[in-house]
N, C-alpha and C positions, 0 to 999 in steps of 0.2 A: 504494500500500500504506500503509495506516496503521500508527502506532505498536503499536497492539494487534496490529494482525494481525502486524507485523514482531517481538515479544517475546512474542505467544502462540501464534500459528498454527507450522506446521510448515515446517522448511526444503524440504519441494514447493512449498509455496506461493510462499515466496523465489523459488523457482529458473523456477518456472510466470512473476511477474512480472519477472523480470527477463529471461526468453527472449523476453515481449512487449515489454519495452521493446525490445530489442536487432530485433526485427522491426519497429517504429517507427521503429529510426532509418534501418535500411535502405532503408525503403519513402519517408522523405525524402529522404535521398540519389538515388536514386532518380527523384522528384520533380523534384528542386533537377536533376539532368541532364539530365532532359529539356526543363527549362524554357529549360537554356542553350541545347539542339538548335535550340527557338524562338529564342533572344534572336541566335544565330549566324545563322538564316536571315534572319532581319527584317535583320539588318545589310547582309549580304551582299546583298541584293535591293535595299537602298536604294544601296551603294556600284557593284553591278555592276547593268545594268540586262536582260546576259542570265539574270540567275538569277533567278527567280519564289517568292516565297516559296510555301508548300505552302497548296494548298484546302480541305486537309481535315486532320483532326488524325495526329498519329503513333501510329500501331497500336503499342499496349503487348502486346495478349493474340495468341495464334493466332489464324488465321480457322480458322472449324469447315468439313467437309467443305462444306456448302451453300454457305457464303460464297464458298472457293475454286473452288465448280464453277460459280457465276455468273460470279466473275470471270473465269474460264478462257472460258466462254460468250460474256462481253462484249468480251476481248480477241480472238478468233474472227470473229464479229460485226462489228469492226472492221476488222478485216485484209480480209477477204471483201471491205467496202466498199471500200477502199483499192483492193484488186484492181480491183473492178468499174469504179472509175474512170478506171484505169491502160488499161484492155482497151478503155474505149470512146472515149479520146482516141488509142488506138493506130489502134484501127477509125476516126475521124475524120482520122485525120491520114494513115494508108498505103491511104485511100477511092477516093482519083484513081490512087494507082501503078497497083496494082491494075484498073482497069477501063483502064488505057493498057498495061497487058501483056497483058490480054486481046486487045488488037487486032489 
């Protein structure tokens, strides 16, 4: 805000810049935390060697409906392999009981 506009303009206008500053400091703040979220993982991954600092950055916003039905989809997707895995070391490993109980 300039001097003109702070001794000529209207106290909305005041009150308009000074609601933005006050929304600027927040969304530093803000900032400056999440940056610690970072600087606390980088630490801890370099001190502990079971913690992994993150791949990907920290979601600030929602995921929109899509985002969450893919991810829902991929974790799905997942599991199912997981399963599939599990069933066919189970069918490789109880392969022999199996055809010795049939006898």
């Amino acid at each position: 805000m300039t001097w003109d506009e702070f001794w000529h303009e209207s106290l909305d206008r005041l009150q308009a810049y000074w609601q933005a500053n006050q929304y600027g400091i927040e969304r530093r703040n803000q900032e400056l935390w999440l940056q610690g979220l970072y600087i606390r993982s980088a630490v801890a991954s370099c001190l502990d060697k079971k913690i992994k600092y993150p791949e990907e950055p920290q979601r600030i916003t929602e995921r929109t409906e899509d985002e969450q039905a893919a991810e829902d989809r991929r974790k799905i997707d997942h599991m199912r392999a997981v399963l599939a895995e599990r069933k066919r070391r189970w069918d490789a490993k109880h392969k022999g009981v199996e055809a010795a109980n049939d006898r």
